[in-house]
C-alpha positions, 0 to 999 in steps of 0.5 A: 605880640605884634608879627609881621610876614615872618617877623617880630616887631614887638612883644607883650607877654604877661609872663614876666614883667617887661623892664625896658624896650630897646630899638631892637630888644625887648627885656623881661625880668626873671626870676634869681635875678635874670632877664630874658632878651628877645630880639625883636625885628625891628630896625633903627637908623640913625637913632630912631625906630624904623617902621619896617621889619627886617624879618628873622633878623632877631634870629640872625642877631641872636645866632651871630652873639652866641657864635661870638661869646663863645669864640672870645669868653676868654678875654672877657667873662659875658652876661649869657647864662643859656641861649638854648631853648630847650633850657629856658622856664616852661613858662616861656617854652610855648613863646614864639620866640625860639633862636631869637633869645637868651636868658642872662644875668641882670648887671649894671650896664655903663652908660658908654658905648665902646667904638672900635676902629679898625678902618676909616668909615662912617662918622669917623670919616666925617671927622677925620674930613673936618680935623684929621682926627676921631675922637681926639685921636689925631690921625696921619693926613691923606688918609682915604674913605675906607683905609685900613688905620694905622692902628686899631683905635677906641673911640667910645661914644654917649648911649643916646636913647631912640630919636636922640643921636650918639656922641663921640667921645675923647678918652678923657670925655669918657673917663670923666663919665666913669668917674661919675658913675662909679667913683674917681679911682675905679672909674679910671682903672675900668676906663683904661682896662675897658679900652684894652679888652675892647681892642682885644676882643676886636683883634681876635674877632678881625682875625677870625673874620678876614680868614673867612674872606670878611673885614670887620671895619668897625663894631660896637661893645657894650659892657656892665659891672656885677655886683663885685665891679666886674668887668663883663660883656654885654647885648650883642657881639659883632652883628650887622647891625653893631658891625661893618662887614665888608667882603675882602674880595669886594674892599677898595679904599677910597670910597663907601663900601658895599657892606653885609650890615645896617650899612645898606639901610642908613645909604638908602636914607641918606639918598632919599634926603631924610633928616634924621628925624621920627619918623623915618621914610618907609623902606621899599620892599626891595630894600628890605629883601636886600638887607635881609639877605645881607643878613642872611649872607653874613651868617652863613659866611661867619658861621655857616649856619643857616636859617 
C-alpha cells in the first residue's frame, strides 16, 4: 500500500483479488458475490490521475455517500450491503482502510453516466455559450454563468476511462447505448425510468442541501442493474468530487463560483494553462490544503460530522 503524509494513494492487499482501479477506488472481489470499495486519495481532473493526494479525502467521500444512501434509499434501492467496520470479514479488519470503505454487491454497471443540472456551470455553460443548449436541450437566451435553470435538466454523459474525456450526451444518444447493452425494448424503459429517478434523488438531495445553507448546482450518478434488471444506485452520491457545492451566503450569477468541491483543483489547472493531457501539473502545497479544507468544510456542513 502506498501512503502518503496522512493519505492513501493506492492499495495492494493479497487478500482478495483486486478486479479494477478506478481514478479514485480500488475494488476487491469477495466472497458471495461482493466487492469491497476503498476509497483511495487520489484526485483526478479532467479525466486524468493527478500526482498529488488530497489526504483523508477517501474518508470524506465515503462519510458523505453513506450520509446519502441512507437519506434517499426510498427513491432507489442501492449497492451498499455495510459501510460499518466493525461488519467487515476478519480478514479485512486489520487494513488501514477504516471510514474509507464499503462492502457492496457486485452489479452490472451502465456504461453512461447520469448528469443532473440544476444550475448553469462548467461544460454546460461552455455549450449553452456556443448553441444555447446542453445536451440537445434547448435553453431560454440570455441566460448567465451560474444561473439557476429553468428546470432541472438530465444531461447523461460516455463513461471515459483515465486520460480519456467524458462525452455529452443527447437523450437519444443515450437511449441508443442502452439499447445497445441491454436490448431495444428494456433499454428504453430504463432509459426513461433512469431520467426520472436521477431528477428525483437530485431534488430531494437539493432540498435537503440549500436548508443547510449549500446549493447543489449539478452532480454525477451512476447506476447498474441486478441479475433481475433492477435498477440500482451505484459509487458515490453527491460528494465533492461528483457534486458542485456552492454556498448560498456566497452564489452570485454571472461568473464561476467559489465552490467546496474538485472545482477549486480544475480552476487552478486551467490557470496554469495545462492541456488536459498526462501528466498533470503538480499541485502546490497550498492548493492541496485548500482543497482539503473544502472538503473537510462540506461535511461538517452537510453532516456535522467531522474527521
Amino acid at each position: 500500500m502506498s501512503i502518503g503524509i496522512n493519505g492513501i494513494r493506492e492499495t495492494n492487499f493479497n487478500f482478495a483479488k483486486k478486479v479494477k482501479v478506478g481514478k479514485v477506488r480500488d475494488i476487491y472481489e469477495l466472497e458471495d458475490g461482493k466487492l469491497l470499495i476503498i476509497a483511495t486519495d487520489r484526485i483526478s481532473a479532467f479525466d486524468v490521475i493527478l500526482e498529488d493526494i488530497i489526504p483523508h479525502k477517501g474518508i470524506i467521500l465515503t462519510k458523505l455517500t453513506l450520509f446519502w444512501l441512507e437519506l434517499l434509499k426510498g427513491i432507489v434501492p442501492n449497492h451498499l450491503i455495510t459501510g460499518n467496520f466493525k461488519d467487515f470479514p476478519k480478514e479485512v479488519q486489520h487494513l488501514v482502510i477504516k471510514d474509507r470503505a464499503m462492502i457492496v454487491k457486485r452489479l452490472k454497471p451502465l456504461p453512461v453516466e447520469m448528469i443532473v443540472r440544476g444550475y448553469l456551470s462548467g461544460s454546460g455553460w461552455k455549450e449553452y455559450q456556443k448553441n444555447q443548449s446542453v445536451c440537445g436541450i434547448k435553453l431560454p437566451a440570455g441566460l448567465k454563468e451560474s444561473d439557476k435553470l429553468p428546470e432541472v435538466i438530465f444531461t447523461p454523459s460516455t463513461k471515459a476511462e483515465s486520460g480519456a474525456h467524458d462525452v455529452n450526451l443527447s437523450f437519444e444518444e443515450y437511449t441508443k447505448i442502452l439499447e445497445r447493452s441491454l436490448g431495444p425494448n428494456f433499454g428504453k424503459y430504463l432509459a426513461s425510468l433512469i431520467r426520472i429517478k436521477s431528477v428525483e434523488l437530485y431534488n430531494k438531495a437539493a432540498a435537503y442541501a440549500l436548508s443547510r445553507g449549500i446549493i447543489i448546482a449539478d452532480t454525477k450518478l451512476e447506476f447498474a442493474v441486478d441479475e433481475n434488471y433492477k435498477l440500482i444506485i451505484i459509487d458515490e452520491m453527491f460528494t465533492p468530487d461528483s457534486s458542485r457545492f456552492w454556498s448560498i451566503d456566497k452564489y452570485e450569477p454571472g461568473k464561476s463560483q467559489d465552490s467546496l468541491d474538485k472545482q477549486f483543483v480544475r480552476d487552478y489547472l486551467e490557470r496554469v494553462g495545462w492541456d488536459k493531457k498526462p501528466p498533470a501539473p503538480k499541485l502546490p502545497q497550498d492548493v492541496i490544503n485548500d482543497t482539503q479544507r473544502r472538503y473537510f468544510d462540506i461535511l461538517n456542513i452537510l453532516t456535522s460530522a467531522c474527521i
